[in-house]
C-alpha positions in Angstrom: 43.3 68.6 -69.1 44.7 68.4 -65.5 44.9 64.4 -65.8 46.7 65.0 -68.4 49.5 67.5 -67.1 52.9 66.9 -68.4 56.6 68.2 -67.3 59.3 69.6 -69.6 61.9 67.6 -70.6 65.9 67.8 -71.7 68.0 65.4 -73.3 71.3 66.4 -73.5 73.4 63.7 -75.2 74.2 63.7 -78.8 74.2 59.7 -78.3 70.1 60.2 -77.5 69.5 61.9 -80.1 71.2 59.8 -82.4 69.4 56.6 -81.7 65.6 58.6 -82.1 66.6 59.5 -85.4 68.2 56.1 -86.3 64.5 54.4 -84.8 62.6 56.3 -87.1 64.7 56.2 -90.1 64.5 52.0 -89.4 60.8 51.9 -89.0 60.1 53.5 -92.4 62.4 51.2 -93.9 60.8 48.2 -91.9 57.4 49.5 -93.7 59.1 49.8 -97.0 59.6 46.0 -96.8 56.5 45.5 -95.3 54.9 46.7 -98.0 57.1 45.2 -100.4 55.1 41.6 -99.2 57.4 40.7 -96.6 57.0 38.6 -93.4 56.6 40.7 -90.6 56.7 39.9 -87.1 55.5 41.6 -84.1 57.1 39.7 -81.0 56.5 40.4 -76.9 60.0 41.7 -75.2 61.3 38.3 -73.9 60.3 36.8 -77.3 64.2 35.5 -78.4 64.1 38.3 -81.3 67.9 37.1 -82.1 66.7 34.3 -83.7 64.8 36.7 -85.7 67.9 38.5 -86.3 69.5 36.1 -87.4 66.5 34.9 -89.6 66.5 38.4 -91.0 62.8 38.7 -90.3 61.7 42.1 -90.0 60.1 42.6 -86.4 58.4 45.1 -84.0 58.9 44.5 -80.2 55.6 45.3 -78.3 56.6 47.0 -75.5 58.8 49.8 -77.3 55.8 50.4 -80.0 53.3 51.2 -76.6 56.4 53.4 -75.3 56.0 55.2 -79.0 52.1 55.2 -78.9 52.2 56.6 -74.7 54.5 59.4 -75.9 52.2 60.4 -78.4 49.4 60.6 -76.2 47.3 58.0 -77.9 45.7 56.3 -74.9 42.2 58.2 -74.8 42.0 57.2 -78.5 42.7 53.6 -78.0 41.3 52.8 -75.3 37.9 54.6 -76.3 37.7 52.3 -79.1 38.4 49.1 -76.7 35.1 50.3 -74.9 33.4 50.4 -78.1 34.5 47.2 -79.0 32.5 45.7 -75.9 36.5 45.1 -74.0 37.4 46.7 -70.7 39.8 49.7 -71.1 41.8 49.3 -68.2 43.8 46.2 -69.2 47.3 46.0 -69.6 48.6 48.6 -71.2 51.9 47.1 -72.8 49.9 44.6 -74.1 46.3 46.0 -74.9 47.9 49.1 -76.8 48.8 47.8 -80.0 45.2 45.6 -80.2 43.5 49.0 -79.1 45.1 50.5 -82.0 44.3 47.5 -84.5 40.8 48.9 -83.7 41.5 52.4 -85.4 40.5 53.0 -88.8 42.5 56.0 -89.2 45.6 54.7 -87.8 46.8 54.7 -91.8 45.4 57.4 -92.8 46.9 61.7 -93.7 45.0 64.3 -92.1 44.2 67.2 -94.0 47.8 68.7 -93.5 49.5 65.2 -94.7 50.5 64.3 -91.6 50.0 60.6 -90.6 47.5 60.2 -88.1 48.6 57.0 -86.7 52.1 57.4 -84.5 54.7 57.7 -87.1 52.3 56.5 -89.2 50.8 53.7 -87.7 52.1 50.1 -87.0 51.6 48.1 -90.4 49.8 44.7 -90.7 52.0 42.1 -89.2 51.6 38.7 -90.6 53.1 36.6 -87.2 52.8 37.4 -83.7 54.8 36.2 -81.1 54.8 36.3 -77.6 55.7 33.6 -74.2 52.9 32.2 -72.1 54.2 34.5 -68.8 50.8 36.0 -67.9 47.3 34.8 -68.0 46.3 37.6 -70.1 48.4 38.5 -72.6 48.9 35.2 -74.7 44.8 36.2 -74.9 45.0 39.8 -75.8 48.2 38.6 -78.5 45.7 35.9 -79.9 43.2 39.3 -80.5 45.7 41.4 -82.0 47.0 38.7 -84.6 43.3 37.7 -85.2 42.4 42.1 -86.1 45.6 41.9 -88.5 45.0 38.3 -90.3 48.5 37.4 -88.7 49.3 33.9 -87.5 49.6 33.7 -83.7 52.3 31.6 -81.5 53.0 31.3 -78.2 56.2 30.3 -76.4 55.7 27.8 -73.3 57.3 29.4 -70.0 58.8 27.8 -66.9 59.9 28.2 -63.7 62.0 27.8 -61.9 62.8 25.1 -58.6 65.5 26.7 -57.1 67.3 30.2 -56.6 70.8 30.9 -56.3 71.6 34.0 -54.4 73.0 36.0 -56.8 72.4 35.5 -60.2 74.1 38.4 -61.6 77.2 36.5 -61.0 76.5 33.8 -62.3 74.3 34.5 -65.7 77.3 35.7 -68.0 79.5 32.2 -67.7 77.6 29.5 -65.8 74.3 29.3 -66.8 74.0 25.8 -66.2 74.3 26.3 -62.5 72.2 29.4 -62.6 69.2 27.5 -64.0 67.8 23.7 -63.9 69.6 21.7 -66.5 65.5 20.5 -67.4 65.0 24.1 -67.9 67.3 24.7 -70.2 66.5 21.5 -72.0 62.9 22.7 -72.4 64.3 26.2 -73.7 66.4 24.9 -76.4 63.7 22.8 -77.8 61.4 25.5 -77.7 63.8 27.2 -79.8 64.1 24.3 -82.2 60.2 24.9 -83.0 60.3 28.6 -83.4 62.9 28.1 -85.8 60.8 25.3 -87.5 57.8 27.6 -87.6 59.4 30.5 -88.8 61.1 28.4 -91.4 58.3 27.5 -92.5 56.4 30.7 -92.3 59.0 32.7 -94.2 60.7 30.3 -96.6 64.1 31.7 -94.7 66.6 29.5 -93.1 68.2 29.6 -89.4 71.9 29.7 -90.2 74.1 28.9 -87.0 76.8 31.0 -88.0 74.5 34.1 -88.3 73.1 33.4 -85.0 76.5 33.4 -83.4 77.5 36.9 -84.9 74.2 38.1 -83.7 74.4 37.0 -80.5 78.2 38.2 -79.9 77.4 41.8 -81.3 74.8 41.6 -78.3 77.5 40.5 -76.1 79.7 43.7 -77.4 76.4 45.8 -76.7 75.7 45.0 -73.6 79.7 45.1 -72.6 79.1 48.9 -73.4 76.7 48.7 -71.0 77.9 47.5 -68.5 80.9 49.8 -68.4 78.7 53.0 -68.6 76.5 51.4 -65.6 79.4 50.9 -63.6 81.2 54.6 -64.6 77.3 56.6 -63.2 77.4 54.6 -60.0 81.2 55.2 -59.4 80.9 58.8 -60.5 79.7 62.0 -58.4 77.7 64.0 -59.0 76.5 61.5 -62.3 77.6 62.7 -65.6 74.2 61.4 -67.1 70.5 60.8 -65.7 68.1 58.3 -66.7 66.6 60.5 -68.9 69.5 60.3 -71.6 70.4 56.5 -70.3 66.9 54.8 -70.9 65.9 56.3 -74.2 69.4 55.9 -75.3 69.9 52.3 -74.1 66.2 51.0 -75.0 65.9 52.3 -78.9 69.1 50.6 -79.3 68.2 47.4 -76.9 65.8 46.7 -79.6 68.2 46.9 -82.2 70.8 44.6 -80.5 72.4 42.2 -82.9 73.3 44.6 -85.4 76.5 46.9 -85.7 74.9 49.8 -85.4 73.9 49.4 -82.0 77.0 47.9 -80.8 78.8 51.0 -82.4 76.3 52.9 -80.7 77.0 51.4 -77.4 80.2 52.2 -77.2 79.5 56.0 -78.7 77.4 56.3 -75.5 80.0 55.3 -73.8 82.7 57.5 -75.2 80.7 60.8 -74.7 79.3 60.1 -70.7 83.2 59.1 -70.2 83.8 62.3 -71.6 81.7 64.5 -69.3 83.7 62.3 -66.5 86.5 63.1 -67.4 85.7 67.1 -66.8 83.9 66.6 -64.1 80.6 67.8 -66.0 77.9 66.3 -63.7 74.4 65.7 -65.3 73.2 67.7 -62.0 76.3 69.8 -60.9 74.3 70.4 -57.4 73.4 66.6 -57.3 72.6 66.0 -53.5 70.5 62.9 -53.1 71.0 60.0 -56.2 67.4 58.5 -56.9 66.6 55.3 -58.1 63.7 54.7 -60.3 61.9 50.7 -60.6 59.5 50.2 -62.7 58.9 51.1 -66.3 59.3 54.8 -67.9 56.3 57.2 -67.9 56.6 57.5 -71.1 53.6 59.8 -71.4 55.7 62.5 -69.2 59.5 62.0 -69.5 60.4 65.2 -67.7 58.9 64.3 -64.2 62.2 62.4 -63.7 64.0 66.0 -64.3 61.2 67.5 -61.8 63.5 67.4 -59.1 66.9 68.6 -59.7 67.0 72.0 -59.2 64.8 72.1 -56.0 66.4 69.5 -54.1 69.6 68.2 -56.2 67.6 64.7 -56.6 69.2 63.3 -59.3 67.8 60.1 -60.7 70.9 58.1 -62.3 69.2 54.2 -62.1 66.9 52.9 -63.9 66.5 48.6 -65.1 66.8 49.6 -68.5 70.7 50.5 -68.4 70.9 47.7 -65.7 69.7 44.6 -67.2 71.6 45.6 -70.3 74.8 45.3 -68.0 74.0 42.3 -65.8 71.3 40.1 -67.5 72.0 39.8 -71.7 76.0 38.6 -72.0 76.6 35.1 -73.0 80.0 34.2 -73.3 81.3 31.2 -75.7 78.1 31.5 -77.6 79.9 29.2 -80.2 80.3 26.4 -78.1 76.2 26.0 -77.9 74.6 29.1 -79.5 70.9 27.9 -79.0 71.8 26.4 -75.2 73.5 30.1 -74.7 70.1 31.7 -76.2 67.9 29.7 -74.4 70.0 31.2 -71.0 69.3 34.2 -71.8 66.2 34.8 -72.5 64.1 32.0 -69.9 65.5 34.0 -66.7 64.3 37.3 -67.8 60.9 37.3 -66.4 62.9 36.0 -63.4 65.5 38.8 -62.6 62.6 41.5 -62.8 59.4 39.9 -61.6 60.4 37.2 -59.0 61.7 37.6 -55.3 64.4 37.1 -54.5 66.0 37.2 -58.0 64.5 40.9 -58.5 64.7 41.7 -54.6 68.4 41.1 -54.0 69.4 41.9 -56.9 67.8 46.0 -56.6 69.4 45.6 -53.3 73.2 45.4 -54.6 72.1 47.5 -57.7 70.9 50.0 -54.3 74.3 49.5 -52.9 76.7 50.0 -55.5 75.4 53.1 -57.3 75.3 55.0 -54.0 71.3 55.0 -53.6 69.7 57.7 -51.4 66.2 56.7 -51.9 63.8 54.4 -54.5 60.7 55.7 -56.6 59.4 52.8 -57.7 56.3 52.5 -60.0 53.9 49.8 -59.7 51.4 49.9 -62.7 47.7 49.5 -62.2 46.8 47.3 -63.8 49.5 44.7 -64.9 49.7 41.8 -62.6 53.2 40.5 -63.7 54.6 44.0 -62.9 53.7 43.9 -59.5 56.4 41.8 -59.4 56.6 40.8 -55.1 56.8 44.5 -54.7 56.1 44.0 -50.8 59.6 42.1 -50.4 61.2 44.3 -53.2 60.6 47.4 -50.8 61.2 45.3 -47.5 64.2 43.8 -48.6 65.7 47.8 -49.1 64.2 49.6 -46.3 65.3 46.8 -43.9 69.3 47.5 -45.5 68.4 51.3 -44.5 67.2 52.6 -48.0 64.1 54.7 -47.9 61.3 53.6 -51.0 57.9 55.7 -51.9 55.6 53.0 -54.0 53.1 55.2 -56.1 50.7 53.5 -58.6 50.3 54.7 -62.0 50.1 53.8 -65.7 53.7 53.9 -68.2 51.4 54.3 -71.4 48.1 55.5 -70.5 48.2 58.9 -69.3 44.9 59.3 -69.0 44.6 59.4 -64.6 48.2 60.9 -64.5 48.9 64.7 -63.3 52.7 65.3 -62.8 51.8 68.0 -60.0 50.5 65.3 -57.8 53.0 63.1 -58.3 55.4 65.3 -58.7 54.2 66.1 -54.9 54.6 62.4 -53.5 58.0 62.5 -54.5 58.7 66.0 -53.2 57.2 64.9 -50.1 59.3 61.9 -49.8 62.5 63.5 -50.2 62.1 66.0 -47.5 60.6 63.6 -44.9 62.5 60.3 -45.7 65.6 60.9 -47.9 66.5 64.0 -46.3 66.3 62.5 -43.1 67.7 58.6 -43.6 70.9 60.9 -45.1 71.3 62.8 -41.0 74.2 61.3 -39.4 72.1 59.8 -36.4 72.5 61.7 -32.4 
């Protein structure tokens, strides 16, 4: 199907491959203890899963199980059976999928082969489902899904904030209180209070405050990884890894932080991009033009972002995934106030990557420091939170001289996508704007 074109695509760190097959391995254990009549959970991404952790609560994060069910292809599928239920198939994807899929009566079942017919076997019945009131829509479309699997539904308030500092990034690791309204935080920490009431409750398990600190500094230890591989790509030419190897690495184990094993895989990724550093191995060894990518991964078509590497040496070494890791999550002295710590890391994240100027200035010195010849940035269709001010996002860089190409298109639902003709805006876009913004001027 022509809508349905896809590109080719190569991953070439051990440390990617590593954390697929660790992903997998988890999520037939998680159904193992699903099955066994444990509490399940299936939470929205800035749901504060650590408490979860903590809780030892087995949980799902929305937003990676519609990356899963967009790489296999599931969209047509889903969304056909949204129509048939009498909803509109072009609603959010990161939030509709899972409910689309709740619809399927053969999500759980073998085909004739054995082979499941549900991706990686379909997601199983969830008895709690979590997510923060952060768009009109999906608290809704959560409300649907938890009502198709008998689960109990809760919602986390949201707030916003009165005033911005300039540069939050500085400031979110150590001094929280002046990054956010002291009222804020307040709110937050109660908010946590009655999660950990409710999920008390729920689960007959108990919040211990100990747990929680370990949890939350083996994130810190995580995301330290993090940052020090973001900061090695952006002082490194030509980049020793692209975004192909840094998101899938990074995100499989982002929803796995708070355990060893992705702190020890953290710092394996780490070790081997330092590695091809060291010898000079570039990702891209004719890397010309370093690309940018905002937005959320196509992850119906992973190898467009490889597209152009050969033909004009565009290299794509940023994405938010790697980023936020490094800049957004770390909380020092967690044991002085783990909840109050918590609760300042997870109310500003629908901040940093939805709200000018915290998103805005913030792409700007991400722009800046990793050497940016030009932004691709993907605004979904259909998702009003990812919009995200993208008006000031891409005036605030082309006014500091950095070219950006806005395309529209879907991170899940591949159904309107054709990697030629994208593939073709972005060709066209380095010729006529990189190229040119990278000619000494006269």
């Amino acid at each position: 199907m022509p809508g349905q074109s896809k590109s080719t695509v190569v991953k070439k760190l051990k440390s990617t491959a590593a954390a697929s097959a660790y992903q997998k391995q988890w999520f037939l254990g998680l159904k193992e203890r699903v099955e066994a009549g444990e509490d399940f959970a299936y939470l929205n991404a800035d749901v504060p899963m650590e408490i979860l952790r903590a809780m030892d609560i087995p949980f799902v994060v929305n937003q990676w199980w519609a990356a899963i069910c967009g790489a296999k292809r599931m969209a047509t599928k889903y969304y056909g059976l949204l129509r048939e239920a009498g909803y509109r198939d072009d609603l959010c994807s990161y939030c509709a999928t899972a409910f689309a899929e709740s619809l399927d009566p053969d999500d759980h079942r073998l085909d004739q082969e054995g082979k499941p017919l549900g991706p990686w076997g379909g997601l199983p019945h969830p008895t709690l489902a979590i997510t923060r009131l952060t768009c009109d829509c999906q608290s809704k479309i959560f409300e649907l899904f938890a009502k198709s699997h008998g689960a109990d539904f809760y919602a986390m308030e949201n707030t916003v904030a009165r005033t911005v500092p300039p540069n939050w990034f500085e400031l979110a690791a150590n001094d929280w209180e002046s990054l956010y309204d002291r009222d804020r935080l307040d709110a937050a920490v109660e908010e946590l209070k009655e999660l950990i009431g409710f999920l008390e409750m729920k689960t007959g398990k108990l919040c211990d405050r100990n747990r929680l600190i370990e949890v939350m500094e083996l994130i810190n230890e995580q995301e330290r990884w993090y940052k020090r591989i973001r900061d090695l790509i952006a002082g490194t030419r030509p980049a020793p890894v692209t975004v192909v190897d840094t998101i899938n690495a990074v995100m499989q184990a982002q929803w796995q932080r708070g355990t060893r094993w992705a702190a020890d895989h953290a710092r394996g990724l780490y070790q081997e991009i330092q590695a091809h550093a060291d010898k000079g191995e570039g990702a891209v060894p004719g890397e010309k033009y370093r690309l940018m990518w905002i937005g959320r991964g196509i992850w119906h078509d992973f190898g467009f972002y490889q597209r152009f590497e050969e033909k004009y040496g565009a290299v794509f070494v940023w994405s938010m995934y790697l980023a936020m890791g490094a800049d957004a999550y770390i909380r020092n002295h967690v044991e002085e106030d783990p909840l109050r710590a918590l609760a300042a890391r997870y109310i500003g994240m629908e901040d940093f990557l939805h709200m000018p100027p915290w998103n805005s200035q913030w792409y700007l010195q991400q722009a800046r420091q990793n050497q940016i010849d030009g932004v691709v940035y993907m605004v979904p269709e259909n998702c009003m939170q990812a919009v995200e001010g993208s008006y000031f996002i891409q005036r605030t860089l082309e006014d500091a001289g950095i070219p950006v190409l806005i395309f529209h298109a879907d991170p899940v639902d591949a159904r309107k996508w054709n990697a030629k003709t994208m593939a073709g805006l972005v060709e066209e876009f380095i010729e006529t704007r990189v190229a040119k913004a990278r000619q000494p001027e006269g």
